[in-house]
FIKE-881635 format. One record per residue: residue number from 1; x negated, y negated, z negated of N, C-alpha, C in turn. Coordinates in steps of 0.2 Angstrom, whole numbers. Example, Ala and Ser with C-alpha at 12.3 -4.5 7.8 and 13.67 -1.06 7.14 Angstrom:
<dokol nr="1" n_east="-66" n_north="28" n_up="-39" ca_east="-62" ca_north="22" ca_up="-39" c_east="-66" c_north="16" c_up="-39"/>
<dokol nr="2" n_east="-64" n_north="11" n_up="-35" ca_east="-68" ca_north="5" ca_up="-36" c_east="-64" c_north="0" c_up="-39"/>
! end
This chain:
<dokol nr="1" n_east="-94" n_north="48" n_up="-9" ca_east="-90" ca_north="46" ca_up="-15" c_east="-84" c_north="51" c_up="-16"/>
<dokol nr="2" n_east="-85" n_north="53" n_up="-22" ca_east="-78" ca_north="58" ca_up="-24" c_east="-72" c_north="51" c_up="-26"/>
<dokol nr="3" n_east="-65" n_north="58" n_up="-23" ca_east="-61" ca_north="54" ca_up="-28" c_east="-58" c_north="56" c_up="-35"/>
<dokol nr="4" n_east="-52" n_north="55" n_up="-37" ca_east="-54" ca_north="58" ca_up="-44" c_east="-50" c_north="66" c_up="-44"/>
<dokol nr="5" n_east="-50" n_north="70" n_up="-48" ca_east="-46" ca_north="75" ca_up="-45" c_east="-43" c_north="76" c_up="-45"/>
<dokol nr="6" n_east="-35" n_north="72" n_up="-49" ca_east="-30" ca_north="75" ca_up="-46" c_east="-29" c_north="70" c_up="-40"/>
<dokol nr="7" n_east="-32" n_north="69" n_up="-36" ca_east="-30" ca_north="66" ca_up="-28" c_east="-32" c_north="69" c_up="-25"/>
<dokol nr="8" n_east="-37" n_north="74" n_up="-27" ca_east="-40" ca_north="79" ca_up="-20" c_east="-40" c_north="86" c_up="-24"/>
<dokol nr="9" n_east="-35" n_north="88" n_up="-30" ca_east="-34" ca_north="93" ca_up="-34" c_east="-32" c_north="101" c_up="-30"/>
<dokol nr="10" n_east="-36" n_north="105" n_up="-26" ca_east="-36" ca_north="110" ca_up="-25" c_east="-36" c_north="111" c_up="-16"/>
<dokol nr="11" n_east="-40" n_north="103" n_up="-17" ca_east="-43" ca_north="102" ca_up="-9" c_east="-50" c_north="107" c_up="-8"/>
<dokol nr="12" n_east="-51" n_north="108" n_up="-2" ca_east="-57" ca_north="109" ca_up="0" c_east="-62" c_north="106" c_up="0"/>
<dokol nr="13" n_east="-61" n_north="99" n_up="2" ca_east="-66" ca_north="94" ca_up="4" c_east="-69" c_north="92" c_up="-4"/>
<dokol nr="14" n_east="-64" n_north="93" n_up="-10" ca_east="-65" ca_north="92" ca_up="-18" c_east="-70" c_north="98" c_up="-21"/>
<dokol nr="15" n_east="-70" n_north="104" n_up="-17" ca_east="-72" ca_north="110" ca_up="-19" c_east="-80" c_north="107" c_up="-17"/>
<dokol nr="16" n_east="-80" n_north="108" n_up="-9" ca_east="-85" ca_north="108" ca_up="-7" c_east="-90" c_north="102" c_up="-10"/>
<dokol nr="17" n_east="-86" n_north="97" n_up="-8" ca_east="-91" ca_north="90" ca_up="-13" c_east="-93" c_north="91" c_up="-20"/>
<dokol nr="18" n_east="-89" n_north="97" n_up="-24" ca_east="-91" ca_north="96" ca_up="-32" c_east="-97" c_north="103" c_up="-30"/>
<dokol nr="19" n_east="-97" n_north="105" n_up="-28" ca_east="-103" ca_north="110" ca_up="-26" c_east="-109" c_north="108" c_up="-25"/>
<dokol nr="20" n_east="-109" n_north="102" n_up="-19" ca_east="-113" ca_north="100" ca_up="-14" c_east="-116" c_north="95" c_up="-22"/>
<dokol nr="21" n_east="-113" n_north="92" n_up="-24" ca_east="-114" ca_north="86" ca_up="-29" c_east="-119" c_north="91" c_up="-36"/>
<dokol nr="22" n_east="-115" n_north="96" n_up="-36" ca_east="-117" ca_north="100" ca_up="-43" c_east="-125" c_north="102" c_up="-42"/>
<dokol nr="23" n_east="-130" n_north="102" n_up="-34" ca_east="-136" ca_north="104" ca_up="-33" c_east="-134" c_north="112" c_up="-32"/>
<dokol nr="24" n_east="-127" n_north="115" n_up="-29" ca_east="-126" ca_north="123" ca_up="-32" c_east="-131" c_north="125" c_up="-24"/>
<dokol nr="25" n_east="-134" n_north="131" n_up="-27" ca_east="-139" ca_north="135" ca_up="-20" c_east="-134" c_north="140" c_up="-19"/>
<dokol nr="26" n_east="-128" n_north="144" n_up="-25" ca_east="-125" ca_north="149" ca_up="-27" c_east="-118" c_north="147" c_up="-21"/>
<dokol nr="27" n_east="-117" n_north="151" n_up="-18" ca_east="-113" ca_north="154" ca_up="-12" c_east="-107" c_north="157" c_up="-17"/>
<dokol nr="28" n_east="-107" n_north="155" n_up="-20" ca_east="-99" ca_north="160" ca_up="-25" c_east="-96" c_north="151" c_up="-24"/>
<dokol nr="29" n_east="-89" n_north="152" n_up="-23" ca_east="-83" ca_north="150" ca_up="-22" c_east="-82" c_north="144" c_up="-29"/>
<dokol nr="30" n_east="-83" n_north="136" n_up="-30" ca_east="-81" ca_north="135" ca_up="-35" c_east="-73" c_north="132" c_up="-35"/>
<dokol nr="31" n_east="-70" n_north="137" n_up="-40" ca_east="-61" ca_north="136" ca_up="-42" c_east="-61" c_north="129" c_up="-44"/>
<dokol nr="32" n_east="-54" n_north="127" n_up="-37" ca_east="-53" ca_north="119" ca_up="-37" c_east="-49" c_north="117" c_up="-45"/>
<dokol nr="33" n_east="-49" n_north="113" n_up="-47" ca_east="-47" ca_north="112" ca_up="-53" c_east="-38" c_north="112" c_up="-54"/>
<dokol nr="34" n_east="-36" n_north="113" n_up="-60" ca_east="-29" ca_north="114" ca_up="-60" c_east="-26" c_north="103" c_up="-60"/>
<dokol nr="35" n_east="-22" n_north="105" n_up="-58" ca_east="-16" ca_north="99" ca_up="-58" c_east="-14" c_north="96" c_up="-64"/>
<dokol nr="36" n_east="-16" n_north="91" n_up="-65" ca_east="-12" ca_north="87" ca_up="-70" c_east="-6" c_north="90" c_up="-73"/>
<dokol nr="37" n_east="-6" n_north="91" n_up="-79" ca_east="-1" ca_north="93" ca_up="-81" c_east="8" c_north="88" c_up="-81"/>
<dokol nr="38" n_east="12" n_north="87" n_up="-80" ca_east="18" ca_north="82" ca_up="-78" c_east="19" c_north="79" c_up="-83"/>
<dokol nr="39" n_east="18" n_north="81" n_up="-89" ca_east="19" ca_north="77" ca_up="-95" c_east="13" c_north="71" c_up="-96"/>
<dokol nr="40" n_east="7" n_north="74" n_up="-93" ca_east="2" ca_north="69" ca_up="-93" c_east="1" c_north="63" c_up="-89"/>
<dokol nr="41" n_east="6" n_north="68" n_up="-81" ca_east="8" ca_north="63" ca_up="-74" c_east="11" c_north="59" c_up="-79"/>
<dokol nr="42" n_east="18" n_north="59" n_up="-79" ca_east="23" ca_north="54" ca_up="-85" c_east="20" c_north="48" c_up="-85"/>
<dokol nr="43" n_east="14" n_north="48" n_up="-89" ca_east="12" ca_north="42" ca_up="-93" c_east="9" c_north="39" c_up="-90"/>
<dokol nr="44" n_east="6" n_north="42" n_up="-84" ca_east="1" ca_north="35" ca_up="-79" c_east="6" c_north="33" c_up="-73"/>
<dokol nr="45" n_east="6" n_north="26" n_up="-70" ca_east="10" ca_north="21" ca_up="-66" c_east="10" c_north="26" c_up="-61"/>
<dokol nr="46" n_east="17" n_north="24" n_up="-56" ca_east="19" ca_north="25" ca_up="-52" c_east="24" c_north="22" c_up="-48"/>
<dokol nr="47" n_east="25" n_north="25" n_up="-42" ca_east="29" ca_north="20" ca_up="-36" c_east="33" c_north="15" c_up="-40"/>
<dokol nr="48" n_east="37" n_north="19" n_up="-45" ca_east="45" ca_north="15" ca_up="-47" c_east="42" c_north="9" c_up="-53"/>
<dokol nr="49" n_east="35" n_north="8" n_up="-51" ca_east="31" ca_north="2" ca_up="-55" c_east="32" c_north="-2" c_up="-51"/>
<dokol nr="50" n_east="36" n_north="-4" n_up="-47" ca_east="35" ca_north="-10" ca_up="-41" c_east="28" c_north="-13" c_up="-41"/>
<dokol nr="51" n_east="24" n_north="-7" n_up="-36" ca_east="18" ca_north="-8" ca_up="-34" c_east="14" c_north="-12" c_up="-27"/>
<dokol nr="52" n_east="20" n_north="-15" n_up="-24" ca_east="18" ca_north="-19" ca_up="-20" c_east="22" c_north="-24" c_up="-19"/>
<dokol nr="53" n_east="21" n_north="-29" n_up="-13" ca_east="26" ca_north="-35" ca_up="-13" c_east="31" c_north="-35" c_up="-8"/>
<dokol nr="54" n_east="36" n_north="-39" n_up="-7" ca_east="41" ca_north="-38" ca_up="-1" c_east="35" c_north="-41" c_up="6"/>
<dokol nr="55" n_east="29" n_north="-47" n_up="5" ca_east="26" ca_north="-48" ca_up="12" c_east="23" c_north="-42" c_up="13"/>
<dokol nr="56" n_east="19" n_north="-38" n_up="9" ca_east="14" ca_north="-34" ca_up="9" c_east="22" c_north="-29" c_up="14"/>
<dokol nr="57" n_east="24" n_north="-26" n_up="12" ca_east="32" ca_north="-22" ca_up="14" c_east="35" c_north="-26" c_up="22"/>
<dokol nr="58" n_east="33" n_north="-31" n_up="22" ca_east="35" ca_north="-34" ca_up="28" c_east="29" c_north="-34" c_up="32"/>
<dokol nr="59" n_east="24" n_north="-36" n_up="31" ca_east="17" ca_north="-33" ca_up="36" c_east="19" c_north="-24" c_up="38"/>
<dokol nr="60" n_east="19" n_north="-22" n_up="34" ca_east="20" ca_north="-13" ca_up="36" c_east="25" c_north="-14" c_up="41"/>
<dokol nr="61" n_east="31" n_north="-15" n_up="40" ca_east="37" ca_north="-17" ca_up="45" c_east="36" c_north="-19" c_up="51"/>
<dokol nr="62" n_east="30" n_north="-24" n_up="52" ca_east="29" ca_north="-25" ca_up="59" c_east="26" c_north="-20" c_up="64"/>
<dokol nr="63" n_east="18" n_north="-18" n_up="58" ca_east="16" ca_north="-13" ca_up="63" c_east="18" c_north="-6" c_up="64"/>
<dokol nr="64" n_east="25" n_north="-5" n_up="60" ca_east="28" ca_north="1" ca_up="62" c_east="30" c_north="-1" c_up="67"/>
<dokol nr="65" n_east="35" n_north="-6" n_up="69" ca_east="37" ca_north="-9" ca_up="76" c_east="33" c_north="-8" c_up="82"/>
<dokol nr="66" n_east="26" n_north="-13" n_up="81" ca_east="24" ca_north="-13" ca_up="86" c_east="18" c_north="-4" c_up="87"/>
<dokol nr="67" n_east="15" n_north="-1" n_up="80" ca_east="11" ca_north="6" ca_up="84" c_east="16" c_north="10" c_up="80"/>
<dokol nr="68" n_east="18" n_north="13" n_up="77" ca_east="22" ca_north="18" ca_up="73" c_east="29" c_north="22" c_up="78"/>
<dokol nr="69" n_east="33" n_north="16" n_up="81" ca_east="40" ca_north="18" ca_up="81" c_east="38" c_north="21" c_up="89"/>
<dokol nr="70" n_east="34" n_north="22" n_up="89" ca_east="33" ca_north="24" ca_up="100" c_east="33" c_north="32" c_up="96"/>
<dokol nr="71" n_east="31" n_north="33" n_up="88" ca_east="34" ca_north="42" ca_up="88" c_east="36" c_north="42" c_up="83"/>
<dokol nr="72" n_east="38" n_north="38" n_up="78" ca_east="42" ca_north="37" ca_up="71" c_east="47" c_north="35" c_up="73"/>
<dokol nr="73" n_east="54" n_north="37" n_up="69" ca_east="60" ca_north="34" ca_up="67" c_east="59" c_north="34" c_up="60"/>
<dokol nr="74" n_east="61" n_north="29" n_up="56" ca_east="62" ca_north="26" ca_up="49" c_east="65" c_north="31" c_up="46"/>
<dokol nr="75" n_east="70" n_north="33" n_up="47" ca_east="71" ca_north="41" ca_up="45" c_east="68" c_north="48" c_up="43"/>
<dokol nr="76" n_east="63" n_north="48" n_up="49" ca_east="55" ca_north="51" ca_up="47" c_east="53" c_north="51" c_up="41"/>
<dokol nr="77" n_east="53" n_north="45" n_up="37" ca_east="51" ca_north="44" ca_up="30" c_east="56" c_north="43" c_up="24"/>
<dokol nr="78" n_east="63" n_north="44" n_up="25" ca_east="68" ca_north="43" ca_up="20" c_east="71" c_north="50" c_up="21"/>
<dokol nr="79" n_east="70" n_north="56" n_up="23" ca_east="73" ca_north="62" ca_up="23" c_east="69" c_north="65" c_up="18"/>
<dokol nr="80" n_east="74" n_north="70" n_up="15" ca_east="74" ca_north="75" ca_up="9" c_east="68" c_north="78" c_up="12"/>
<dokol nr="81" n_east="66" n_north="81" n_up="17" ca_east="60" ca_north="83" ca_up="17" c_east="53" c_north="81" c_up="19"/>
<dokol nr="82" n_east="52" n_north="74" n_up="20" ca_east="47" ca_north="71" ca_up="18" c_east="48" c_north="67" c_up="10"/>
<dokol nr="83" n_east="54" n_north="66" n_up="7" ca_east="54" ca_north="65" ca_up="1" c_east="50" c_north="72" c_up="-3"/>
<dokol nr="84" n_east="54" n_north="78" n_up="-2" ca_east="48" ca_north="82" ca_up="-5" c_east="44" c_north="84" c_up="-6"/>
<dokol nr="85" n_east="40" n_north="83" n_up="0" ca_east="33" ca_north="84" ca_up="2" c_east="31" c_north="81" c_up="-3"/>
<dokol nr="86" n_east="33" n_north="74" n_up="-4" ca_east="28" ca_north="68" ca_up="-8" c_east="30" c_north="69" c_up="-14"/>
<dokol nr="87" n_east="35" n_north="69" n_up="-15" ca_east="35" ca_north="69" ca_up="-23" c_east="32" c_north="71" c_up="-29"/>
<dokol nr="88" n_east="27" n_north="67" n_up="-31" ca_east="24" ca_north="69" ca_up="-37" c_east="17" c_north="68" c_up="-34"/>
<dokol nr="89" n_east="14" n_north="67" n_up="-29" ca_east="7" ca_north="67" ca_up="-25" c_east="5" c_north="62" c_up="-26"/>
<dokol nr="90" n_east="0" n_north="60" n_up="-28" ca_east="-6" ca_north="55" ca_up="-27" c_east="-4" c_north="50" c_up="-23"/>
<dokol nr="91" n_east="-4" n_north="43" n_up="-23" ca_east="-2" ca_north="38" ca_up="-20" c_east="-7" c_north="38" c_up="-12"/>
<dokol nr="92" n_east="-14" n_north="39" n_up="-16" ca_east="-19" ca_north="41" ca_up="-11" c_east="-20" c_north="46" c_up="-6"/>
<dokol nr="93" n_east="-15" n_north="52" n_up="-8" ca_east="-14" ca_north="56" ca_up="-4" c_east="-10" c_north="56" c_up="2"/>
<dokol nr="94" n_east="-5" n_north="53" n_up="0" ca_east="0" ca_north="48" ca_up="9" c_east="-5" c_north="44" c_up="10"/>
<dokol nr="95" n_east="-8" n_north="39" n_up="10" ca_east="-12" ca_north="33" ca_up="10" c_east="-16" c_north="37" c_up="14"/>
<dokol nr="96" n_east="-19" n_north="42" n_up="11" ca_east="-26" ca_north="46" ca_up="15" c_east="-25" c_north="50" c_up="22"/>
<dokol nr="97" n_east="-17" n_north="52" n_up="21" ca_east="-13" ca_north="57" ca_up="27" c_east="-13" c_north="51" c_up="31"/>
<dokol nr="98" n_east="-9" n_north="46" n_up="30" ca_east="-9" ca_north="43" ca_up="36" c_east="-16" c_north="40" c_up="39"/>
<dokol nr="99" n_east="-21" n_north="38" n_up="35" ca_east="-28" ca_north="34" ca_up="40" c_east="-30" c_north="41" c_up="41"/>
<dokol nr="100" n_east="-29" n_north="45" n_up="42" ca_east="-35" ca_north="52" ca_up="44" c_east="-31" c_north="55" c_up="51"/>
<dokol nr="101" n_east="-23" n_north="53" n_up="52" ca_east="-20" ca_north="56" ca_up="56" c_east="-16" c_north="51" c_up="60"/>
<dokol nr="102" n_east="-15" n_north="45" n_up="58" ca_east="-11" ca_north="41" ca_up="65" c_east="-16" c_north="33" c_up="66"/>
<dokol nr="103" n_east="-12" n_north="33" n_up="72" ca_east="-7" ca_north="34" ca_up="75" c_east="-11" c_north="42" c_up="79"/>
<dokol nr="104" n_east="-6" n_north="43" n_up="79" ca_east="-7" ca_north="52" ca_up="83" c_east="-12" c_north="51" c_up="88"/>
<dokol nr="105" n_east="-12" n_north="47" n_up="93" ca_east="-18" ca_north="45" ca_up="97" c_east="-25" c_north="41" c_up="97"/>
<dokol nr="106" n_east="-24" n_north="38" n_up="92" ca_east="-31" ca_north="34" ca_up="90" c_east="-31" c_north="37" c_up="82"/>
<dokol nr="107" n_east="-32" n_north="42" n_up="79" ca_east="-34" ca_north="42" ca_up="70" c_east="-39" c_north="38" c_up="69"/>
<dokol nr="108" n_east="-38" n_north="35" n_up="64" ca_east="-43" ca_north="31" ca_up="61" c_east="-45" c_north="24" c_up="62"/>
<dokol nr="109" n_east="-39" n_north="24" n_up="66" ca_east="-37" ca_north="16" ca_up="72" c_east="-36" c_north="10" c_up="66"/>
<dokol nr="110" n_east="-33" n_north="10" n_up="62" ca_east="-29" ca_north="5" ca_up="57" c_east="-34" c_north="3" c_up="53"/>
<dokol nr="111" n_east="-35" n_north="-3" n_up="51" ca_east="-38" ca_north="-4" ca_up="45" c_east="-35" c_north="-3" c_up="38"/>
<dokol nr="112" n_east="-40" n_north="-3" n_up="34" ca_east="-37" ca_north="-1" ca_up="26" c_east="-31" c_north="-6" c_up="25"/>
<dokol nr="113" n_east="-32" n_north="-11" n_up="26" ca_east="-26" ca_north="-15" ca_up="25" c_east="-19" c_north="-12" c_up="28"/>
<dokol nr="114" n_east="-19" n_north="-11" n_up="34" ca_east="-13" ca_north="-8" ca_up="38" c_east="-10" c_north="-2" c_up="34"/>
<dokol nr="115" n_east="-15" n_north="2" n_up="35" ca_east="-12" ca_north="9" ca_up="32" c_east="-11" c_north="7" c_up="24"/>
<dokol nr="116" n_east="-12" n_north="2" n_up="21" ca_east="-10" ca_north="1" ca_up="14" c_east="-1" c_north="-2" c_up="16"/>
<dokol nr="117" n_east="-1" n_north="-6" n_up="20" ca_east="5" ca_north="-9" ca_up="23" c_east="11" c_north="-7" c_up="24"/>
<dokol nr="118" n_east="9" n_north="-3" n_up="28" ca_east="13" ca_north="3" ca_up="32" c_east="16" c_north="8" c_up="25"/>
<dokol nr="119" n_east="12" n_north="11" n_up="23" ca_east="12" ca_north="14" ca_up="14" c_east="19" c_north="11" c_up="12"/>
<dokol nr="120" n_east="18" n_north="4" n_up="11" ca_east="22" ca_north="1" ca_up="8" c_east="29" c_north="0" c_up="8"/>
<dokol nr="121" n_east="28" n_north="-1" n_up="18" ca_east="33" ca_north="-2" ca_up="19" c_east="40" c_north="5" c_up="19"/>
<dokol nr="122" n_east="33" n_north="10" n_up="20" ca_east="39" ca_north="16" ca_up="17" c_east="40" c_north="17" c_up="9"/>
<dokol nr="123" n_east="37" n_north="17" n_up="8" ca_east="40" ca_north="14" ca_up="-2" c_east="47" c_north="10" c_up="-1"/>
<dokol nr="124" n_east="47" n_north="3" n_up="2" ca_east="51" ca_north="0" ca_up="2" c_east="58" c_north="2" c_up="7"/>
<dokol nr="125" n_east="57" n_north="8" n_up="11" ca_east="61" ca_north="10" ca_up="13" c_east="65" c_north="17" c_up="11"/>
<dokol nr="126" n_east="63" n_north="19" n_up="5" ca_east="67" ca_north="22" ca_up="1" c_east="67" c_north="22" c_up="-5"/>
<dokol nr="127" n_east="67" n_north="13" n_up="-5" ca_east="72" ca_north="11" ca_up="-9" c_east="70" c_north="8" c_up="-17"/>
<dokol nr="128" n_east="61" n_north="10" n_up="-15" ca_east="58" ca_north="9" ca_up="-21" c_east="57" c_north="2" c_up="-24"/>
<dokol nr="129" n_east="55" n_north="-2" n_up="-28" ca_east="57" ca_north="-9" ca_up="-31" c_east="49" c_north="-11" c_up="-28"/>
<dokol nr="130" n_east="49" n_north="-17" n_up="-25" ca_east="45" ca_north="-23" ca_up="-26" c_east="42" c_north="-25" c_up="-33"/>
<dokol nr="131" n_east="35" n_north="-28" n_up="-33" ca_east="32" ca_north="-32" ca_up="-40" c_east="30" c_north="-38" c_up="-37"/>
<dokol nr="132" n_east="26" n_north="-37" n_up="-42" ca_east="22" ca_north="-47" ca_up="-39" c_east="16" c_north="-45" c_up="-37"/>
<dokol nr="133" n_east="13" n_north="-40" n_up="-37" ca_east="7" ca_north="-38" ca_up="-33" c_east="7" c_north="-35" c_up="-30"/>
<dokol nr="134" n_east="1" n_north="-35" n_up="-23" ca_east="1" ca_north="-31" ca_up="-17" c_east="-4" c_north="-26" c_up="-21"/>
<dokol nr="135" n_east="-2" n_north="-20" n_up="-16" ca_east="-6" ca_north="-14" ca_up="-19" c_east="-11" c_north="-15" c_up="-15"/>
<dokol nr="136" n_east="-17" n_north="-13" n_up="-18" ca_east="-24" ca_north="-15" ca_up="-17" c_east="-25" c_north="-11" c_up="-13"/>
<dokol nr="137" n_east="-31" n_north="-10" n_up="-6" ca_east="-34" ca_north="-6" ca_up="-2" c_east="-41" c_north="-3" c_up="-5"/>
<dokol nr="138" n_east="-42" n_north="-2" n_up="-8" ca_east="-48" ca_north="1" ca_up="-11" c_east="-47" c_north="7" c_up="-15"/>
<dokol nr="139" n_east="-50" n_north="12" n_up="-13" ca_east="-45" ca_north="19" ca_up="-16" c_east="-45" c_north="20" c_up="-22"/>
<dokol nr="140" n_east="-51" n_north="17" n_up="-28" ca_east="-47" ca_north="18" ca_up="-34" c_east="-40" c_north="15" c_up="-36"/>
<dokol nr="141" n_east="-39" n_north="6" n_up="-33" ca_east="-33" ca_north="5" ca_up="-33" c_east="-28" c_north="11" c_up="-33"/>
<dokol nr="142" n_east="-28" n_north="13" n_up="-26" ca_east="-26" ca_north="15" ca_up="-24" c_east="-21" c_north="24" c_up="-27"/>
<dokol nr="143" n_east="-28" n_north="25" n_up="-29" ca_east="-29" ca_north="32" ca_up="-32" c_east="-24" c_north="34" c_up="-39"/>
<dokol nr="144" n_east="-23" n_north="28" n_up="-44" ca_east="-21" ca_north="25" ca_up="-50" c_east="-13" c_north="28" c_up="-51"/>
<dokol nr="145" n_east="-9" n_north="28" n_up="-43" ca_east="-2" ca_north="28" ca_up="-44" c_east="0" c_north="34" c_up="-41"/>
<dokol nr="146" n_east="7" n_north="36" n_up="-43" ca_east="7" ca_north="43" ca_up="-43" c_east="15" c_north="42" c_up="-40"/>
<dokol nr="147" n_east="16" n_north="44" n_up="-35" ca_east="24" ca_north="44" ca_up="-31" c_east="30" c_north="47" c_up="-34"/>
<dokol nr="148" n_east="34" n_north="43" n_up="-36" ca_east="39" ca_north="45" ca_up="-39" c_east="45" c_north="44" c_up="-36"/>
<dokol nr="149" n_east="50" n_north="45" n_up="-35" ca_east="59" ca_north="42" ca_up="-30" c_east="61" c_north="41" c_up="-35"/>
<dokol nr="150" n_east="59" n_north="40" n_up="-41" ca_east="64" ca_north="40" ca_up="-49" c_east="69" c_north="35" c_up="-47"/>
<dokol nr="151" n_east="66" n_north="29" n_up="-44" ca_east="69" ca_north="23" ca_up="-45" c_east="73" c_north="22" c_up="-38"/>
<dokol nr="152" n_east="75" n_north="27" n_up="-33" ca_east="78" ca_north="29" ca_up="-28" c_east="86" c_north="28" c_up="-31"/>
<dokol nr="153" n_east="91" n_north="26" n_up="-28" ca_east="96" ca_north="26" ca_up="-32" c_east="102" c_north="35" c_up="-27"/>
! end
């Protein structure tokens, strides 16, 4: 299953699957597609939409406690340079960084639900607003929102 492009916009694994998908036999390189233009980002939802809830936020908080914090400090996630990194990236893209890569010893350890939690809970750890719904674990859900600190004070 692909996901949509700007989530995997000038990934390899987007390349290859839109090749693999297309039936190409042709070994020429197909060019990953360009980026959502920002004016276009703009207009679809994002973090500062209060995309999840304080329990879903309070789940993440635990299981940073009990698997996260043996190599996380919460700091980890509210510094200018993991703010930059995200900024403006596909909510699926952290979402996907972290179940492909932690906990550093087990990848892939966590269920969907977790690694949507934990998501969360660093959203709520810098500072982004709470709504009345939990963000859904299913990547389109998922896929939909688009990280923004606008609402960072």
């Amino acid at each position: 299953m692909l996901r949509s492009v700007r989530a995997l916009a000038g990934s390899s694994v987007f390349v290859l699957a839109a090749a693999c998908s297309a039936g190409s036999t042709d070994s020429t390189p197909v060019p990953a597609p360009a980026a959502a233009p920002a004016a276009a980002r703009s207009a679809e939802p994002t973090t500062a939409d209060g995309i999840f809830t304080l329990a879903q936020a309070a789940r993440g908080a635990e299981l940073f406690r009990s698997t996260c914090a043996e190599c996380h400090d919460t700091a980890d996630w509210t510094e200018p340079g993991f703010r930059g990194r995200w900024d403006g990236e596909s909510v699926f893209q952290l979402w996907y960084y972290i179940n492909d890569r932690m906990p550093y010893d087990d990848p892939w350890s966590l269920s969907r639900e977790q690694v949507t939690d934990v998501l969360t809970y660093i959203l709520q750890l810098n500072d982004l607003p709470s709504g009345d719904t939990e963000l859904g674990t299913d990547d389109d859900t998922i896929d939909k929102y688009w990280i923004a600190w606008s609402a960072v004070n």
